[in-house]
N, C-alpha and C positions, 0 to 999 in steps of 0.2 A: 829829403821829402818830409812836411809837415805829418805828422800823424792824428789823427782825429779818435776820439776813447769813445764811442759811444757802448760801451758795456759796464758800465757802472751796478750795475744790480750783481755780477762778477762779481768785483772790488772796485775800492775805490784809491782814489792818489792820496797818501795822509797827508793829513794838513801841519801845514807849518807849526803849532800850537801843540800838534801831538807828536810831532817831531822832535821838535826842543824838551818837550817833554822826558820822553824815550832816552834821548841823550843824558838828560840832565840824573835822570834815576839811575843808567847805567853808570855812568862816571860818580857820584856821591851815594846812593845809597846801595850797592851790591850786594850786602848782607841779606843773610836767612829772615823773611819777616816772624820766624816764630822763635829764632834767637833772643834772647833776654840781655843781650848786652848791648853797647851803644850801637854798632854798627847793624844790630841785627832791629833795635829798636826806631832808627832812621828810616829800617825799610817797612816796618811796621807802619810808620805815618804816612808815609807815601801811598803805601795799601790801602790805608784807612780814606785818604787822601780820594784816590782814585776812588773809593767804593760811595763817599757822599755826592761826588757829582755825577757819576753815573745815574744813582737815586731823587737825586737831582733833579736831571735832563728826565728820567720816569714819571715824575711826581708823585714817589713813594717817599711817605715819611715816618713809616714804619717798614713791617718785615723783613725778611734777609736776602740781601743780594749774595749769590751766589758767584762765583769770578770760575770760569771755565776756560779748555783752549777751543774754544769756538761755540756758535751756532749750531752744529750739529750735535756737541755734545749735551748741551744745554736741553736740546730737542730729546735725547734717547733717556737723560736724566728725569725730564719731566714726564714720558710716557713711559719708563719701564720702574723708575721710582714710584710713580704712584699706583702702575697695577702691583709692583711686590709690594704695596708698603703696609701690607696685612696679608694674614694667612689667608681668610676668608675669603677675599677678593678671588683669589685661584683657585677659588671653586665653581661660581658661579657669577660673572660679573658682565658686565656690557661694559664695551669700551667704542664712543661716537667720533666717528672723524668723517673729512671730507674725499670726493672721491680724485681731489688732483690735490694732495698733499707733497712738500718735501719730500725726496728721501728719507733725509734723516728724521723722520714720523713715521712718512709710511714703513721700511725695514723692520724698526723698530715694533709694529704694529701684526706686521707681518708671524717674525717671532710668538707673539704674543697669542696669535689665531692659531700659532702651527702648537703652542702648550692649552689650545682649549677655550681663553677667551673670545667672547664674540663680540667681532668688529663688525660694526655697522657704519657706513658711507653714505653720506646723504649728495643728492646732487649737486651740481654747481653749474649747472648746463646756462651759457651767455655771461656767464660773471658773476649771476646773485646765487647766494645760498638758497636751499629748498627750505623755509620755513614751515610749511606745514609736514614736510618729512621729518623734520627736525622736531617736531612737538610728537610725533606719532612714535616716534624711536623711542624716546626718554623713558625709561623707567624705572622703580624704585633700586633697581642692582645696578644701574648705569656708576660705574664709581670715575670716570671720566670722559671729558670729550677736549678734543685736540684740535685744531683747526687755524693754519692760515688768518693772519690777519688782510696781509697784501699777496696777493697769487705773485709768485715769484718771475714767471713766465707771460701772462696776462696783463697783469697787473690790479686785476680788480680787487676792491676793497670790500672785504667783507663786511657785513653789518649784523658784526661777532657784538655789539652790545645789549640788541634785541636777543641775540643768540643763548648770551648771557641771563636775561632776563628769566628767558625760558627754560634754560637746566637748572637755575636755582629755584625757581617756582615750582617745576616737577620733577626734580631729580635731589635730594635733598644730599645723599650720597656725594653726589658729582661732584668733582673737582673741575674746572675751566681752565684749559690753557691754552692760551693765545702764541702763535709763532709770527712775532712780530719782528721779524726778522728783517722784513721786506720794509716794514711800514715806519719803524723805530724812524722818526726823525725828517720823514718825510707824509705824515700824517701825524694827529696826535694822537699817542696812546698814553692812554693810563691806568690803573689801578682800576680807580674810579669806577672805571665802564665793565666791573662785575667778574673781573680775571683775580685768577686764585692763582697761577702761574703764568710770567712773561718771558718769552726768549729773547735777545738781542746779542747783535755781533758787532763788532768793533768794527771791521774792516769795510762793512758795509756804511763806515759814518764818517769816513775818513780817519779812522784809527789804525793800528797795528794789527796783522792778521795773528790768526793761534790766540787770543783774547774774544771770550763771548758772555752773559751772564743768563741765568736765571731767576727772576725773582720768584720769592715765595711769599704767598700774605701771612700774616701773624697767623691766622686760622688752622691752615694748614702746616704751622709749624707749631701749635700749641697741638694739635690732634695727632701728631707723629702722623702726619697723610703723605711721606714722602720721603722715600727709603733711599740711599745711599746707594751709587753704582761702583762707586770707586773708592774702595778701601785703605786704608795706611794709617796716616799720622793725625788723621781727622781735622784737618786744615777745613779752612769754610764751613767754621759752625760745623761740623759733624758731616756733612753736605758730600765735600770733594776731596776725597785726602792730594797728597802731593806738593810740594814748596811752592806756592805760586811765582808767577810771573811778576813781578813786581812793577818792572819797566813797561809792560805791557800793558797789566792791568793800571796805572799813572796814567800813562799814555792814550787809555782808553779814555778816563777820567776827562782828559784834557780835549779831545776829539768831541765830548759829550759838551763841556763847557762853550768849544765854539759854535757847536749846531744849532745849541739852545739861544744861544747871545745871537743870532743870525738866523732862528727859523721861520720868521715871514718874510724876509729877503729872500731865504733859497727857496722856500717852497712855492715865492711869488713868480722865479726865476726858471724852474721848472714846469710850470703849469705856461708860462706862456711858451718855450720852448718845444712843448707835446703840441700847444695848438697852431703854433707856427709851423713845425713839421707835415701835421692833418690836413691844416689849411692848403700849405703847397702841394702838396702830395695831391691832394682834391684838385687842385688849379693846374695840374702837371698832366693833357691827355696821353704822353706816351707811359703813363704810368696807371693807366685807368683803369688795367686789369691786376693791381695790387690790392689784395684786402686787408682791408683793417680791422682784427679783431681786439673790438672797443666793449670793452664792460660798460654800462647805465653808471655805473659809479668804479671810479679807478682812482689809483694814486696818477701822481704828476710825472711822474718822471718814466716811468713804462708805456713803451709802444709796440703791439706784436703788430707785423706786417706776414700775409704771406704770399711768395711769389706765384704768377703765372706758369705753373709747372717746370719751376726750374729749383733743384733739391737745394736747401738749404745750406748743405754745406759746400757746395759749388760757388753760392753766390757770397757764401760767407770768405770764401777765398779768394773770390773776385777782389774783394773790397781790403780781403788784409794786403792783397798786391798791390794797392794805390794807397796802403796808408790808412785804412778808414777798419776800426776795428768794433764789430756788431758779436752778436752770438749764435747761436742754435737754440739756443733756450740755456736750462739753467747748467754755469759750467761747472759744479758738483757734481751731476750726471752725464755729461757732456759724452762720456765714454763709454762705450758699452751700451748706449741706454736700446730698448727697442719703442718706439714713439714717445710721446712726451705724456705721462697721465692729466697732466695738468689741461694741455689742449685739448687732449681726447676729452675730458671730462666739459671740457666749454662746450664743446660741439663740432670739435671740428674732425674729417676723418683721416684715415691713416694716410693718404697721399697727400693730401692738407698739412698735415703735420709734418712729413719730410718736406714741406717748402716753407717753411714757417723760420721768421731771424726774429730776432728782439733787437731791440734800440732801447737804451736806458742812458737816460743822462743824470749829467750833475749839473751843479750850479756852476760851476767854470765854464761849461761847454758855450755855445755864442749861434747865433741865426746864420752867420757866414759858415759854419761848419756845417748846419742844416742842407745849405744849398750845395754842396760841397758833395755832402754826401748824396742826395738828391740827384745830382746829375752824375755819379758814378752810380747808382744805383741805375740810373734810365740807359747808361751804357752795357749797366751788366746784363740785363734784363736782356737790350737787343741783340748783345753777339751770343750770351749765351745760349738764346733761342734757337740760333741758326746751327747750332753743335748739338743740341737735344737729340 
């Protein structure tokens, strides 16, 4: 049986590039990169190696990349480094985010309400950020706001750059972090658009999973605005103690140098593949009671569907028994979760959201997989009806 990946926002398949990569560090450079002798000084360049085309593929050509094991940490370093990274802040601080974050934001955030800080949550009700909540929040103790670039589960694209405009305009305090997690690679981000910290993960670019980074801007590393979570041998600038991954982080490196050398091919490849899917999906009447929740502005490769009252994880196991594999939403939360904050926060409700899959492609995926899935989906739809 052919298998069809439509869960790319999950992970992704590394690429051949970050592959030989991985290999080629494991086998020649295995050494300590903070060893001072040859072998430990081989993995040192590798490191260093990895760390300019990551910044690279950012269009950062200062500040400090951070190298962590993932996305999520990257997230809890950027939102609990910068509420401790003053005494003062833990007295009296406002800290803005949205109200369908990440986990690893929200948790972290969580914590932070449960020591005293006040979180405030601005809308995101249909996909767009609430901007005029967003200027009404901001005020002179706000010492950060956190927010979603790409909705992990939606897909919509925030327009964190106006967002940007307006906590440094009125929040002088604030620091900006973007969890670009979703978008790294599949939209442009940059420095540029007013971000004092970026998250990005590997695995989400066709890289190695347990690799994820954080940048920091010069600013907030000359202001000590961002405190260490994780203590030891002071690896990463002071940042992340622990031996890095060397292979990994290479490997990332390498994942970053193909996206970028190929990102109007893939993201040309992805955008036609969402309207190809919308298209048929629309021209499909046994599927006419499928909605489509579509943000006014979304990345390319994110598609939430939700079914005609058949739960989401039913139909999600229709489809992995013919081979065709979608999701529930995000599979970091996949367990445990009780509704999705993300969806709840678009608009939709709580029976809405148990019928709710994601479709996320990549640039490998093909139109014949479209159809593929399409008419397993117009099958699941009918027999499972008749078992509701």
């Amino acid at each position: 049986m052919n298998e069809i990946y439509f869960d790319n926002s999950a992970t992704t398949k590394m690429c051949e590039a970050a592959t030989k990569k991985f290999l080629s560090v494991c086998e020649e450079c295995w050494g300590n990169a903070s060893s001072l002798h040859g072998a430990g000084l081989r993995a040192a360049h590798a490191l260093d190696e990895g760390r300019r085309a990551v910044m690279s593929a950012l269009g950062a050509r200062d500040g400090q990349l951070i190298f962590t094991a993932g996305g999520s940490e990257a997230n809890n370093l950027a939102v609990l480094g910068r509420a401790y990274a003053k005494e003062r802040y833990r007295r009296a601080s406002r800290i803005i985010t949205t109200a369908g974050e990440h986990a690893s934001v929200a948790r972290p955030l969580d914590r932070l309400r449960a020591e005293g800080y006040e979180v405030i949550e601005i809308p995101t009700r249909g996909g767009v950020l609430d901007m005029a909540a967003l200027e009404a929040a901001l005020t002179k103790n706000t010492v950060l706001v956190t927010m979603l670039l790409v909705n992990n589960e939606t897909g919509a694209h925030y327009d964190l750059k106006t967002a940007a405009r307006l906590v440094h305009a009125l929040a002088p305090e604030a620091v900006f972090h973007a969890d670009a997690t979703q978008a790294f690679m599949k939209v442009p981000v940059s420095p540029k658009d007013g971000y004092d910290l970026i998250t990005i993960s590997s695995h989400k670019i066709e890289g190695p999973k347990g690799v994820g980074a954080l940048w920091v801007s010069p600013t907030v590393v000359k202001n000590k605005g961002l405190a260490p979570q994780l203590l030891g041998g002071g690896q990463e600038g002071g940042y992340r103690s622990g031996t890095e991954n060397v292979a990994g982080c290479a490997a990332f490196g390498a994942a970053c140098d193909y996206a970028r050398e190929n990102f109007a091919k893939h993201t040309a490849q992805l955008s036609h593949l969402q309207s190809t899917l919308l298209d048929r999906l629309a021209a499909e009447p046994a599927l006419g009671e499928v909605k489509v929740n579509l943000p006014p502005q979304h990345a390319p490769h994110i598609v939430s569907l939700t079914m005609p009252r058949i739960k989401s994880e039913t139909m999600l196991h229709f489809l992995s028994g013919q081979g065709i594999y979608v999701s529930s939403g995000s599979a970091c939360s996949s367990h445990g979760r009780h509704g999705s904050p993300p969806l709840l926060a678009f608009g939709l409700d709580e029976r809405e959201v148990d019928c709710t899959i994601r479709v996320s492609f990549s640039h490998r995926n093909t139109e014949e997989e479209i159809d593929v899935f399409l008419a397993a989906l117009t099958r699941g739809i009918k027999n499972l009806s008749r078992i509701r």
